[in-house]
C-alpha positions as CSV (number, residue, x, y, z in Angstrom):
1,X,23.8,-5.2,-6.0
2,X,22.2,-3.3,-8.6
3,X,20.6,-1.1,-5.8
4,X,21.9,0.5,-2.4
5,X,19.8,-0.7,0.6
6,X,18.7,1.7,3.0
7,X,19.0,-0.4,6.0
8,X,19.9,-4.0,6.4
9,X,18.3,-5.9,9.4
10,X,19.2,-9.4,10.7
11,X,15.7,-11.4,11.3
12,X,15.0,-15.0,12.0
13,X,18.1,-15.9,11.1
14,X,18.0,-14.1,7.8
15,X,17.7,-10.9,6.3
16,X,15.9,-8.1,5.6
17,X,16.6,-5.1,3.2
18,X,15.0,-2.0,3.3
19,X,15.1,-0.2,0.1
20,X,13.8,3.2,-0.3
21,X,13.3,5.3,-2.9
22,X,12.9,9.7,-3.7
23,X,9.5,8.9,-4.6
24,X,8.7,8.0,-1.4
25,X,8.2,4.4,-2.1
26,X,10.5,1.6,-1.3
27,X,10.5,-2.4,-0.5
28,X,11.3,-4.6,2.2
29,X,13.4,-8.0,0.9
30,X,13.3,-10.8,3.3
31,X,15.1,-14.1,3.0
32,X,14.7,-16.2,6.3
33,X,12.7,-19.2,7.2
34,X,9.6,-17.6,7.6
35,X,9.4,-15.8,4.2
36,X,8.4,-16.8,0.5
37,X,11.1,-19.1,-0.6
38,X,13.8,-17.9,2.0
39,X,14.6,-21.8,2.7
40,X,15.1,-22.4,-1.1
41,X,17.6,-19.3,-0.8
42,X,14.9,-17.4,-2.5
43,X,13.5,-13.9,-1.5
44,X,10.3,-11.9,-0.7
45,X,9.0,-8.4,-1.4
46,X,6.8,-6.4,-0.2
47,X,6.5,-3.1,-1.6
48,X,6.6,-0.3,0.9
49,X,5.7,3.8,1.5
50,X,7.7,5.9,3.9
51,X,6.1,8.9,5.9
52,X,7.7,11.9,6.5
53,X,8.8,11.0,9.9
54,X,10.6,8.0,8.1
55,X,8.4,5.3,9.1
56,X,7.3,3.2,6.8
57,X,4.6,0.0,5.8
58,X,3.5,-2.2,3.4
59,X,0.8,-0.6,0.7
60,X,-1.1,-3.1,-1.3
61,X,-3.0,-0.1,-4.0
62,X,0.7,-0.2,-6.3
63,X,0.3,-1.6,-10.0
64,X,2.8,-4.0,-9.4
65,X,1.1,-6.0,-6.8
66,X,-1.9,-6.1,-4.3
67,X,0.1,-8.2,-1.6
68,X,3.8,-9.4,-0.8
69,X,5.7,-11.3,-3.6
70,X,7.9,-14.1,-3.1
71,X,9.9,-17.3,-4.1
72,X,11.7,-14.3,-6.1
73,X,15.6,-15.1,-7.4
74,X,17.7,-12.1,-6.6
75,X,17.4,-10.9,-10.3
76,X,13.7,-10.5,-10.0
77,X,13.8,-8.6,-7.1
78,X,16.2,-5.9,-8.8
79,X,13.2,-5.6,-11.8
80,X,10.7,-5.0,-8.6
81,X,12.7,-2.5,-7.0
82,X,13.4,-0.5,-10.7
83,X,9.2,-0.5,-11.3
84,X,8.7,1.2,-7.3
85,X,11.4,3.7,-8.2
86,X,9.7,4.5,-11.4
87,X,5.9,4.6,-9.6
88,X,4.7,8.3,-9.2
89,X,5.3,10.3,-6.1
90,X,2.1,11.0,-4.4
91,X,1.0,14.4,-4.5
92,X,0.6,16.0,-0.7
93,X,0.0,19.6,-2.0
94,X,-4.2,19.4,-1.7
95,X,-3.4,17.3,2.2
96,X,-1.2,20.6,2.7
97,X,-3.6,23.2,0.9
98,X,-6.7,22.1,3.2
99,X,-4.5,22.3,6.3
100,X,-3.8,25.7,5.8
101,X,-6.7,27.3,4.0
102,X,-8.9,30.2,5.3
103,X,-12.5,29.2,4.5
104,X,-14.8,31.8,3.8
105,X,-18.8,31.6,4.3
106,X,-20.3,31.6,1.1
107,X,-23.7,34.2,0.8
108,X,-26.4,33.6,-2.0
């Protein structure tokens, strides 16, 4: 494995890896009998977004896709996960500024 999951889950009988990224991206990769291709031994991902608690869910607003991706060998799903780790970190600095900032009445 090209990358390090961040958490590996047992579900429906398969499996789910939890990648996540500095960026604060990630993606969930499911093979099970309910996903994209996991009967075929295939795999689905769905790009993710952690919090800052360390929660996390599925974003659809990413260049790389507007919804879950399957029927993906395990070769595509390393390219996937190098594209979220290369995707931007979000800015929180203006959520963080307008928490904090002291407005002032303005007088024309």
């Amino acid at each position: 494995m090209k990358f390090k999951p961040y958490q590996k889950n047992r579900i429906f009988g398969g499996v789910q890896y939890i990648f996540k990224f500095e960026n604060g991206y990630g993606a969930s990769v499911v093979s099970h009998i309910y996903s994209y291709g996991g009967v075929i031994g295939l795999w689905e991902l769905a790009v993710i977004k952690f919090d800052d608690s360390g929660e996390w869910e599925i974003v659809y607003d990413t260049n790389i896709t507007d919804d879950v991706i399957g029927y993906l060998t395990w070769e595509e799903v390393e390219e996937i996960l190098d594209k979220i780790q290369k995707l931007k970190k979000e800015w929180k600095g203006w959520e963080h500024e307008r928490k904090n900032r002291v407005f002032m009445p303005t007088v024309f």
